[in-house]
DOTIFI-91985 format. One record per residue (C-alpha): x, y, z; residue number from 1; residue in one letter. Coordinates in nm, 3 decimals. Each point is the difference from the previous one (the first is absolute). Example, Ala and Ser with C-alpha at 12.3 -4.5 7.8 and 13.67 -1.06 7.14 Angstrom:
BEGIN
<u:1.230&v:-0.450&w:0.780&pos:1&code:A> $
<u:0.137&v:0.344&w:-0.066&pos:2&code:S> $
# end
This chain:
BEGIN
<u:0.000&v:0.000&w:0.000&pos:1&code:X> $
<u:0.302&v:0.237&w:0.085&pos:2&code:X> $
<u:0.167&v:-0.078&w:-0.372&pos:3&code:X> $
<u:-0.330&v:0.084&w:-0.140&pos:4&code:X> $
<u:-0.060&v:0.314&w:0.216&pos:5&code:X> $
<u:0.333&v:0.135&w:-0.092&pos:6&code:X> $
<u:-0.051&v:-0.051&w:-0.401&pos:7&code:X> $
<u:-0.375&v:0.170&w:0.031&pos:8&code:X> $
<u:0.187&v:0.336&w:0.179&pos:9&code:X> $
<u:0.267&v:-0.037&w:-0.247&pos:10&code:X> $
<u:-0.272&v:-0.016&w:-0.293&pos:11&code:X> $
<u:-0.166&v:0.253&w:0.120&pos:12&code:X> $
<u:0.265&v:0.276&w:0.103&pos:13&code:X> $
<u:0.265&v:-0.054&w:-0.318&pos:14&code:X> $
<u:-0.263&v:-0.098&w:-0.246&pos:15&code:X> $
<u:-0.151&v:0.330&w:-0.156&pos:16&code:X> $
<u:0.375&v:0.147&w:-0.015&pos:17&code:X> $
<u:0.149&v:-0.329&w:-0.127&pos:18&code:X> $
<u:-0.281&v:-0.009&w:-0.285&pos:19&code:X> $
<u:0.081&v:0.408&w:-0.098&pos:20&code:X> $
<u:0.382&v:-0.118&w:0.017&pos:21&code:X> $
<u:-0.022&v:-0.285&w:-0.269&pos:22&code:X> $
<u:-0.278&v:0.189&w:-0.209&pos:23&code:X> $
<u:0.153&v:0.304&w:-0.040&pos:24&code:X> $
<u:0.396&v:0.047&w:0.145&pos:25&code:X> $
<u:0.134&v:-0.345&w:-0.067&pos:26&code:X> $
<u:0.040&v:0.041&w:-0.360&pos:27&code:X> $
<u:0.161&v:0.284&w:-0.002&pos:28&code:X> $
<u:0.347&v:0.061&w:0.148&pos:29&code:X> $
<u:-0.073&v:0.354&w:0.069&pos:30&code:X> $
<u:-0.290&v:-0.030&w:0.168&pos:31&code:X> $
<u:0.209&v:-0.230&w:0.281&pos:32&code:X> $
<u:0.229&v:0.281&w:0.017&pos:33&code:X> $
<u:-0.249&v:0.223&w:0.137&pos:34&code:X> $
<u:-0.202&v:-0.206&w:0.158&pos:35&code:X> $
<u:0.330&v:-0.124&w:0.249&pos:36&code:X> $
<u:0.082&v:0.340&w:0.015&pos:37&code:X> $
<u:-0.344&v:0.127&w:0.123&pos:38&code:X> $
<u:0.006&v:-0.292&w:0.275&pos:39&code:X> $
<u:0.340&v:0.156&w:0.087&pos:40&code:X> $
<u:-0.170&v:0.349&w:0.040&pos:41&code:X> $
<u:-0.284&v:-0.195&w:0.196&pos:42&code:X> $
<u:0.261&v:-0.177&w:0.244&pos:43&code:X> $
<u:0.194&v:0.352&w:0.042&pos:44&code:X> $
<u:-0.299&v:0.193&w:0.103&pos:45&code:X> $
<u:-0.066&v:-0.307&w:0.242&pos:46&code:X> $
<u:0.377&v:0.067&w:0.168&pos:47&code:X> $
<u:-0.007&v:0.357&w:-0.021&pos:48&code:X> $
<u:-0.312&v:-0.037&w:0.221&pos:49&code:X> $
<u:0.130&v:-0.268&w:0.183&pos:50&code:X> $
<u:0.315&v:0.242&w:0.102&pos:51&code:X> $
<u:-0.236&v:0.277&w:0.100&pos:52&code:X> $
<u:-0.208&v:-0.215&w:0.224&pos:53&code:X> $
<u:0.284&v:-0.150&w:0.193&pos:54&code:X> $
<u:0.180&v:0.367&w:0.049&pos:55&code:X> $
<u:-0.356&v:0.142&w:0.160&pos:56&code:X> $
<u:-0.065&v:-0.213&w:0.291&pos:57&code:X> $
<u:-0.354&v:0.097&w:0.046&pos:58&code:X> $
<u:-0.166&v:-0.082&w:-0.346&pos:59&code:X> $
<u:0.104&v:-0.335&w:0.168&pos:60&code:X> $
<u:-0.286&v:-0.021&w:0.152&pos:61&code:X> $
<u:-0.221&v:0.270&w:-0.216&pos:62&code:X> $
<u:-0.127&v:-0.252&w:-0.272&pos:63&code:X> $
<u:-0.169&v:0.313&w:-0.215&pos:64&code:X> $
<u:0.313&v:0.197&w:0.007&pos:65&code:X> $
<u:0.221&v:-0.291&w:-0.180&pos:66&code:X> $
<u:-0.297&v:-0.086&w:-0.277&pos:67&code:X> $
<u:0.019&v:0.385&w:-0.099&pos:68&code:X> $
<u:0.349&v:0.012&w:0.019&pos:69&code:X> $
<u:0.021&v:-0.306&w:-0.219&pos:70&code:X> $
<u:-0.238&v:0.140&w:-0.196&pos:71&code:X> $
<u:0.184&v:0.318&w:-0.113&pos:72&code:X> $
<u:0.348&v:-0.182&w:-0.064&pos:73&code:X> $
<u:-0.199&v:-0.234&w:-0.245&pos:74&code:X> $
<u:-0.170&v:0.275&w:-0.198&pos:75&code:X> $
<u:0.349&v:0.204&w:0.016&pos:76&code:X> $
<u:0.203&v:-0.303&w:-0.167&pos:77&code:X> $
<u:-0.316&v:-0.085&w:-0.185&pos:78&code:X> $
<u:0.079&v:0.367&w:-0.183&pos:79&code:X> $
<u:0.371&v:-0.043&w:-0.022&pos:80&code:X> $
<u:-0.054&v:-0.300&w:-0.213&pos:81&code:X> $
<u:-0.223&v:0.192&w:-0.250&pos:82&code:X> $
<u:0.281&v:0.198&w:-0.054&pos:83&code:X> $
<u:0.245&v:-0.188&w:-0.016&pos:84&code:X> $
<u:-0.178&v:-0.242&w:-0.225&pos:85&code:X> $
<u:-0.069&v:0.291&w:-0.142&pos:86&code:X> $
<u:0.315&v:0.132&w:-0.117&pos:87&code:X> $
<u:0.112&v:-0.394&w:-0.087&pos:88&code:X> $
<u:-0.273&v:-0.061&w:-0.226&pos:89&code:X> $
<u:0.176&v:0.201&w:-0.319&pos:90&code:X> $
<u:0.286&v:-0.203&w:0.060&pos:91&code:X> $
<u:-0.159&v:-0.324&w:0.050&pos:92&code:X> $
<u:-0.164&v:0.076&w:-0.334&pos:93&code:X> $
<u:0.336&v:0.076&w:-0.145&pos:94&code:X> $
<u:0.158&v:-0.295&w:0.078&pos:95&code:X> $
<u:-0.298&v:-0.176&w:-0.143&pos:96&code:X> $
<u:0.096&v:0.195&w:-0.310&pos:97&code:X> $
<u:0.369&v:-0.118&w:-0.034&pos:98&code:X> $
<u:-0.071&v:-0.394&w:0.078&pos:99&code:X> $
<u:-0.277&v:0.017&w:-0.268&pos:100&code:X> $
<u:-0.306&v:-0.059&w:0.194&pos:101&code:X> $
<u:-0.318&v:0.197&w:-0.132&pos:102&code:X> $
<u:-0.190&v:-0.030&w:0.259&pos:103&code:X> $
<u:0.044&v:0.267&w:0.238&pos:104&code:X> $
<u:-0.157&v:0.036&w:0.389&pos:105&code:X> $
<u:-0.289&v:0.060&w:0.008&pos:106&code:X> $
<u:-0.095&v:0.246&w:0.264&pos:107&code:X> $
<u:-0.309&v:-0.173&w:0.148&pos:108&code:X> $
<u:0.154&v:-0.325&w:0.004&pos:109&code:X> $
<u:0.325&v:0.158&w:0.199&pos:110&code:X> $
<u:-0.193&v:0.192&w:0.298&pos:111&code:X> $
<u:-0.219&v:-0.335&w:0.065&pos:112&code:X> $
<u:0.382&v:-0.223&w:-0.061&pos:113&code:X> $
<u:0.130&v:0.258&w:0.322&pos:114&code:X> $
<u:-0.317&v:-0.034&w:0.142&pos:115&code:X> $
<u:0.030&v:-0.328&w:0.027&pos:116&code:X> $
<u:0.365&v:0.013&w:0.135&pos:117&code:X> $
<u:-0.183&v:0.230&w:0.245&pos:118&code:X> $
<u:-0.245&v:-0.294&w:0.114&pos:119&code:X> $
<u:0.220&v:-0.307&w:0.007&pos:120&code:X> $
<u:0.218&v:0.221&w:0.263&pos:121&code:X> $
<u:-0.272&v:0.041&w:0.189&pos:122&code:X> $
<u:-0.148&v:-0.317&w:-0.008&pos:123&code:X> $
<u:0.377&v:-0.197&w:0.079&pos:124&code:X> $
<u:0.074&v:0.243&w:0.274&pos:125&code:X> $
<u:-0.364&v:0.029&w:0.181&pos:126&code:X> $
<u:-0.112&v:-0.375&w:-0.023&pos:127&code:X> $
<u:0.310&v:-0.241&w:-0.135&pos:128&code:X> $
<u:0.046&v:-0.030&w:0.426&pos:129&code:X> $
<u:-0.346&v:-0.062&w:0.071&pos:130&code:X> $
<u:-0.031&v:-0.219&w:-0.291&pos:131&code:X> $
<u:0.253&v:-0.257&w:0.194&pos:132&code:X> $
<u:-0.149&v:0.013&w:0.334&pos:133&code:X> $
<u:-0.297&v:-0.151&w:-0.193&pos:134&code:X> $
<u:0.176&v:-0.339&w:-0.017&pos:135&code:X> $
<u:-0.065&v:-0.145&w:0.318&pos:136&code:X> $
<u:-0.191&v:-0.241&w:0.230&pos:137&code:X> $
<u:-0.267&v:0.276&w:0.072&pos:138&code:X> $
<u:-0.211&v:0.314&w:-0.118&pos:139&code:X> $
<u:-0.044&v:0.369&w:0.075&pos:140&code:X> $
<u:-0.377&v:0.149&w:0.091&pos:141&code:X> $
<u:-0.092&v:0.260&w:0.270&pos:142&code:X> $
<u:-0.350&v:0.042&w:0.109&pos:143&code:X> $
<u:-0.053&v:0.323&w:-0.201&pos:144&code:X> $
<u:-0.001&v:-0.215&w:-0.321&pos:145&code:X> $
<u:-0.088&v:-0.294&w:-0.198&pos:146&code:X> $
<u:0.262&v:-0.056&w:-0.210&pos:147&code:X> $
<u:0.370&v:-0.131&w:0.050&pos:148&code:X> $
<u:0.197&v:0.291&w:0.063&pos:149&code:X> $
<u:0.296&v:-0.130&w:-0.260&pos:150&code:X> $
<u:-0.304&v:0.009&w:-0.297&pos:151&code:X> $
<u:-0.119&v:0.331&w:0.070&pos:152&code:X> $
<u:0.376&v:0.133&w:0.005&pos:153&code:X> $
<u:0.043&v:-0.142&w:-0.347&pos:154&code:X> $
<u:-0.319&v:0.153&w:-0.088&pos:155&code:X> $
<u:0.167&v:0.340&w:0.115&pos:156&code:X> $
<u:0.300&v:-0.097&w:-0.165&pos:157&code:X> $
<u:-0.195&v:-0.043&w:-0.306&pos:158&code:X> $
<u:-0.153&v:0.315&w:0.024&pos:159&code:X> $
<u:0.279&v:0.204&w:0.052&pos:160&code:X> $
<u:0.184&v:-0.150&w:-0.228&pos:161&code:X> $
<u:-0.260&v:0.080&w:-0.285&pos:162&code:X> $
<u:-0.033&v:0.380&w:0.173&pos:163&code:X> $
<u:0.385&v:0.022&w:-0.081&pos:164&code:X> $
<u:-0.017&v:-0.056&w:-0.323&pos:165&code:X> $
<u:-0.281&v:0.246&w:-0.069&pos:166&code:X> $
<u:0.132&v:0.277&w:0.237&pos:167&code:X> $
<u:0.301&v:-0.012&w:-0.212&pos:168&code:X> $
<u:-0.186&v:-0.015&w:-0.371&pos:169&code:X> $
<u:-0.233&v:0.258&w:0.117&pos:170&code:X> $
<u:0.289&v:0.240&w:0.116&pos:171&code:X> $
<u:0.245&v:-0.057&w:-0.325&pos:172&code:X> $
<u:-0.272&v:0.010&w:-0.296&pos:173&code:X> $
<u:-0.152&v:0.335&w:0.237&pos:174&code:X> $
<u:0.260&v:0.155&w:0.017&pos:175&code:X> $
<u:0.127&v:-0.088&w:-0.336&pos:176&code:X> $
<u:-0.290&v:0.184&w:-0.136&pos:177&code:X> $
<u:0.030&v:0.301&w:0.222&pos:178&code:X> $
<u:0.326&v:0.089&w:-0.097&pos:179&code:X> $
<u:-0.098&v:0.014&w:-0.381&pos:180&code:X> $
<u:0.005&v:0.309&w:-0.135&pos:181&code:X> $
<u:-0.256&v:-0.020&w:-0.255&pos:182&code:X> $
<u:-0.269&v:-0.059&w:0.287&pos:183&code:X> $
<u:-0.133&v:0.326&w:0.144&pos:184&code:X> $
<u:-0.344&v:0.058&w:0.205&pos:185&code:X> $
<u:-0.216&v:-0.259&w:0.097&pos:186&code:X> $
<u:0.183&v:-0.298&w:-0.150&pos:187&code:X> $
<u:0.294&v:0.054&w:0.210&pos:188&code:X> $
<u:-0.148&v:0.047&w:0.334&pos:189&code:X> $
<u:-0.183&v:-0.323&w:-0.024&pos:190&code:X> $
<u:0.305&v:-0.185&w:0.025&pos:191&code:X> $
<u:0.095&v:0.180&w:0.294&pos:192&code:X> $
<u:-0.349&v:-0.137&w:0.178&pos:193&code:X> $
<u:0.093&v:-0.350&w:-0.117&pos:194&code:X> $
<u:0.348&v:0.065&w:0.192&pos:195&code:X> $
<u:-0.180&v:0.118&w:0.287&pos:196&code:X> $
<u:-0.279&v:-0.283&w:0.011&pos:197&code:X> $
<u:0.346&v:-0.265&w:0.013&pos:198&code:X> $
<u:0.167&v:0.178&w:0.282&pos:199&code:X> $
<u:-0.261&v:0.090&w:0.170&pos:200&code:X> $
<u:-0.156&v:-0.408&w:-0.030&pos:201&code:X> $
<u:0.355&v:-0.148&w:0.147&pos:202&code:X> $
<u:-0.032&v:0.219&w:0.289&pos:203&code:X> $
<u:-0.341&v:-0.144&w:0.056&pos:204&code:X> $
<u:0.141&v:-0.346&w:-0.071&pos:205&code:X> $
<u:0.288&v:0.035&w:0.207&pos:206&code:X> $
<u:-0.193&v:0.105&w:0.293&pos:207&code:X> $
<u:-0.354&v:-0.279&w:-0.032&pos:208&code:X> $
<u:0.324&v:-0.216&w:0.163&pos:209&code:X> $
<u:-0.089&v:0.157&w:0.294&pos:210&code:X> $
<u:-0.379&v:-0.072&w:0.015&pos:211&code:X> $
<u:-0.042&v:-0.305&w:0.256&pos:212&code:X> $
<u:-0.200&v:-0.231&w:-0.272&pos:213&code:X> $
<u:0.048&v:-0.198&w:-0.265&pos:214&code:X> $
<u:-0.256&v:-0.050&w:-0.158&pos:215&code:X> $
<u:-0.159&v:0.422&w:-0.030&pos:216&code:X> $
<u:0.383&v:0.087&w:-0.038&pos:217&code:X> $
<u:0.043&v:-0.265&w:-0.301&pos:218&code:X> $
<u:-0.331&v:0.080&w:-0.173&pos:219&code:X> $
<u:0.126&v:0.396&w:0.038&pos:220&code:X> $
<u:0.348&v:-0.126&w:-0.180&pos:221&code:X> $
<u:-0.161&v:-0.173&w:-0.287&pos:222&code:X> $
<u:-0.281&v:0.251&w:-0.086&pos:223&code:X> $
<u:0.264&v:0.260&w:0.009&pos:224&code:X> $
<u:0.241&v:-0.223&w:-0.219&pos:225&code:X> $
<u:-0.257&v:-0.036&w:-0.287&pos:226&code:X> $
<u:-0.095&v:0.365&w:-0.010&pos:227&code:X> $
<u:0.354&v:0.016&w:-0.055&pos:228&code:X> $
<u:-0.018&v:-0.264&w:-0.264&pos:229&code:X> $
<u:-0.266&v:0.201&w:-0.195&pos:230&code:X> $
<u:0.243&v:0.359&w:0.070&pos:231&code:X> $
<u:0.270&v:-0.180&w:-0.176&pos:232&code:X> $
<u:-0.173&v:-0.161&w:-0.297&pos:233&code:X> $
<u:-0.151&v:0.368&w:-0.040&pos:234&code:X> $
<u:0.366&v:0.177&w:0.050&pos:235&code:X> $
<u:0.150&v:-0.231&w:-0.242&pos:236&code:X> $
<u:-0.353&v:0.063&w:-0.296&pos:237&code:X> $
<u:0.084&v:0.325&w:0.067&pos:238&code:X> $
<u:0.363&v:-0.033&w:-0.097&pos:239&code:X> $
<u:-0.023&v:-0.185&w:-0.284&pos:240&code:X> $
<u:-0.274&v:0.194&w:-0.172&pos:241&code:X> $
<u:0.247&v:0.297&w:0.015&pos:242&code:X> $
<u:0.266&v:-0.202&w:-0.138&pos:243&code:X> $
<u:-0.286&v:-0.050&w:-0.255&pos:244&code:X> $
<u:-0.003&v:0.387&w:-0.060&pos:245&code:X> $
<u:0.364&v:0.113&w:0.014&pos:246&code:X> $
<u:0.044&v:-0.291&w:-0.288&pos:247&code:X> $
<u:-0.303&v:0.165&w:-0.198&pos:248&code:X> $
<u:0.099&v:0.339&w:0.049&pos:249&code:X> $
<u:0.377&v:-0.088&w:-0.095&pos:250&code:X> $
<u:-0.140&v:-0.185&w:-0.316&pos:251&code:X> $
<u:-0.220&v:0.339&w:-0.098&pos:252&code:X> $
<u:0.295&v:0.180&w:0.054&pos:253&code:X> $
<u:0.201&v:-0.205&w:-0.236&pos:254&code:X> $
<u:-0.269&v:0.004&w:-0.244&pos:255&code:X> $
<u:-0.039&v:0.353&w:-0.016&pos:256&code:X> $
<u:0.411&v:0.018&w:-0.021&pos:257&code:X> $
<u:-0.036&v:-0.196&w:-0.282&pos:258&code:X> $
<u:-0.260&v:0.176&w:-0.155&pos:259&code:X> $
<u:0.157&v:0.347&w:0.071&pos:260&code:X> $
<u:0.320&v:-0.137&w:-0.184&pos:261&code:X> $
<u:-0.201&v:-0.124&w:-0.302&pos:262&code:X> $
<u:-0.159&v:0.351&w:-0.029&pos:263&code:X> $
<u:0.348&v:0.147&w:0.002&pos:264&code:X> $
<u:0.111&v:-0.238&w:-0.233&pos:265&code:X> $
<u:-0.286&v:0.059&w:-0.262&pos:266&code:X> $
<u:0.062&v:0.373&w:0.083&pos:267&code:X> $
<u:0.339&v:0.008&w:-0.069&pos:268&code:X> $
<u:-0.067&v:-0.225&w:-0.339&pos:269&code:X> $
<u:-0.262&v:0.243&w:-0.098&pos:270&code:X> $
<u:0.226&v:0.315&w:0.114&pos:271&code:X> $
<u:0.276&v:-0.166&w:-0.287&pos:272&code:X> $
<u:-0.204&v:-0.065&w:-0.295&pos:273&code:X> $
<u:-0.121&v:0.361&w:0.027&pos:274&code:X> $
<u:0.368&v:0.123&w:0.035&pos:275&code:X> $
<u:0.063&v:-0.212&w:-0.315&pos:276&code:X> $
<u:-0.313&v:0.144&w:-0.172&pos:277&code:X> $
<u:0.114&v:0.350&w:0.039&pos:278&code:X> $
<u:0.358&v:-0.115&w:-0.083&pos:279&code:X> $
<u:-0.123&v:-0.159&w:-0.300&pos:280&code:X> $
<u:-0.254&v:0.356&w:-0.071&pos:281&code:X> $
<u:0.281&v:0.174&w:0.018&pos:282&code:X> $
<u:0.217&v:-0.169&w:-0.208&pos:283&code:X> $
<u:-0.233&v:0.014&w:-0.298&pos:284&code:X> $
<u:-0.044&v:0.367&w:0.100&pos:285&code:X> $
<u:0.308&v:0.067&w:-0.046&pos:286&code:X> $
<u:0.079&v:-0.206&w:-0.333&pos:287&code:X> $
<u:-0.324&v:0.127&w:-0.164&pos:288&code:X> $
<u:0.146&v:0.395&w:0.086&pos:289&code:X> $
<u:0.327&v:-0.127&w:-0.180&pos:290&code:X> $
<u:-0.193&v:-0.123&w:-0.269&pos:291&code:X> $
<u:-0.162&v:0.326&w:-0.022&pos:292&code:X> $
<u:0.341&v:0.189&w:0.028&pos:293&code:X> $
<u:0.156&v:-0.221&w:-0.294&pos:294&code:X> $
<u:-0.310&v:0.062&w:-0.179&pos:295&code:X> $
<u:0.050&v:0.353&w:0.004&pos:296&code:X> $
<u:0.355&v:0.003&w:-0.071&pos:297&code:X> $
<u:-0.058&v:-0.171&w:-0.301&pos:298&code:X> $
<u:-0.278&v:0.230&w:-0.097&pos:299&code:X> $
<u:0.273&v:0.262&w:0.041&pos:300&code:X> $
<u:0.262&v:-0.180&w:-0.256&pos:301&code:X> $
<u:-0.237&v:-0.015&w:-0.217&pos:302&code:X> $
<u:-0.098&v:0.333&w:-0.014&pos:303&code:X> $
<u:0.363&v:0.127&w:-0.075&pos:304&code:X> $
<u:0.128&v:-0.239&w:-0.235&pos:305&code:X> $
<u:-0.319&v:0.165&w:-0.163&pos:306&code:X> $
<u:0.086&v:0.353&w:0.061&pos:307&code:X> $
<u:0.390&v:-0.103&w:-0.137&pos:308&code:X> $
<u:-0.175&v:-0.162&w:-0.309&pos:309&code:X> $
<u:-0.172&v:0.345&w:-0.030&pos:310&code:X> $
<u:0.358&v:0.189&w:-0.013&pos:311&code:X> $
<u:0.142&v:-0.238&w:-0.196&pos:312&code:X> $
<u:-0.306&v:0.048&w:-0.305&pos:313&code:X> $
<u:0.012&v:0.411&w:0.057&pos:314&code:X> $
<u:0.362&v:0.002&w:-0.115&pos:315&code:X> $
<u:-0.010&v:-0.194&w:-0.266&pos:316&code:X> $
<u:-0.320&v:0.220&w:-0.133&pos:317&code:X> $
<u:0.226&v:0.277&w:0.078&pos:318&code:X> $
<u:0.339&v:-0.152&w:-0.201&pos:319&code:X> $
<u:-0.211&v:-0.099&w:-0.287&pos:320&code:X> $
<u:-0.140&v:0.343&w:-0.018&pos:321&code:X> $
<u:0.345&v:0.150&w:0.017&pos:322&code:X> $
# end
């Protein structure tokens, strides 16, 4: 019963990231960069906060104080991993470029690949230790509730681990589209809501933990988990529809490139054939007024050989007569 008890926490903690892992991030060796990296960021926010709690002796005892203070180190290291994947994503895509691979990351596919990093962190660090006290002659219950204590902490675990990744979509693609120039009004601040919703749901999250039972605090966790579900799939419609309209508007813009530089083209064609036409005017202008001038010149030959002939007759009258 133990061995079978330990597989069905297993199952159900590791098996909602395990299925994103080999659906999406397995394929791609990318994708496993980020995602170790964002369980990196994950485990560092964990110490960082682990560091803090041990220096201030009284949050020792203050439960509240080290969930919020946890809180802010993951949302802080949550943001330095946007930018720095950030700032690594032209040159991931370079490198993509010189080994010949066409595909490049796709952006959706690389917040959810750290998001997941993000949740297997969690879910190793929060529930790996629990998971092995689960093999054992004997089960955990308390009178407050009906279930085993080990399944409703892999139920958390697979909560949180599912919040994780979403926290950390939501947060890249929003503020992905924030930052975009092109986006002014309306548009823009709507990402900043879907921001706020995330942050403002993981301090909610973090602090249903403290709520003394199960079962109101784990129906809270999952209704708040799908409305998160439906956030995302509308973040990420949203997203790719204006992919949808920076392509069209570059492809009108080409087109009308195109179609400028055609116009030019005929212009300039039609700008040449009347220089020749005026060239070719003006030649026979010209050769027609020569014509005329030879035409007159001969005219004018004529007219004194005639006048010679003349002279030439009125002296021989006047030698005959003498």
């Amino acid at each position: 019963m133990t061995i079978s008890r330990f597989l069905g926490c297993l199952l159900i903690s590791y098996s909602p990231l395990i299925a994103l892992f080999l659906k999406f991030i397995l394929k791609d060796s990318k994708l496993l960069i980020i995602s170790l990296s964002g369980a990196f960021f994950w485990m560092l926010s964990i110490f960082l906060s682990s560091i803090l709690w041990f220096v201030v002796s009284p949050w020792k005892k203050e439960h509240i104080w080290t969930i919020i203070v946890s809180f802010i180190f993951q949302e802080v290291v949550r943001f330095l991993c946007f930018k720095l994947w950030n700032k690594l994503e032209t040159s991931i895509n370079l490198l993509s470029r010189i080994n010949k691979q066409k595909r490049k990351i796709n952006y959706i596919l690389g917040s959810i690949a750290c998001g997941v990093g993000f949740g297997f962190g969690y879910v190793l660090v929060m529930h790996t230790g629990v998971l092995t006290n689960v093999i054992g002659p004997a089960d955990l219950y308390t009178t407050k509730c009906n279930m085993s204590l080990f399944v409703l902490n892999s139920f958390y675990a697979q909560a949180f681990g599912l919040l994780n990744v979403i926290w950390t979509s939501i947060m890249f693609l929003s503020i992905r589209n924030y930052t975009k120039k092109k986006l002014k009004g309306k548009p823009k601040r709507k990402y900043l809501v879907y921001l706020f919703v995330s942050i403002i749901s993981h301090l909610v999250e973090s602090l249903i933990l403290l709520v003394n039972s199960c079962t109101a605090s784990l129906l809270v966790l999952y209704l708040i988990l799908a409305g998160l579900i439906i956030l995302l799939v509308k973040l990420i419609v949203d997203t790719m529809n204006e992919k949808k309209n920076e392509y069209n508007l570059l492809k009108q813009n080409q087109e009308s490139s195109s179609n400028e530089d055609k116009n030019e083209n005929f212009s300039q064609e039609i700008n040449f054939l009347d220089d020749n036409k005026s060239e070719e005017n003006e030649k026979n202008k010209t050769d027609i007024l020569n014509f005329e001038d030879e035409d007159e010149d001969e005219d004018d030959d004529e007219d004194d050989e005639i006048e010679k002939n003349d002279d030439l007759d009125e002296e021989e009258e006047e030698e005959e007569v003498n």
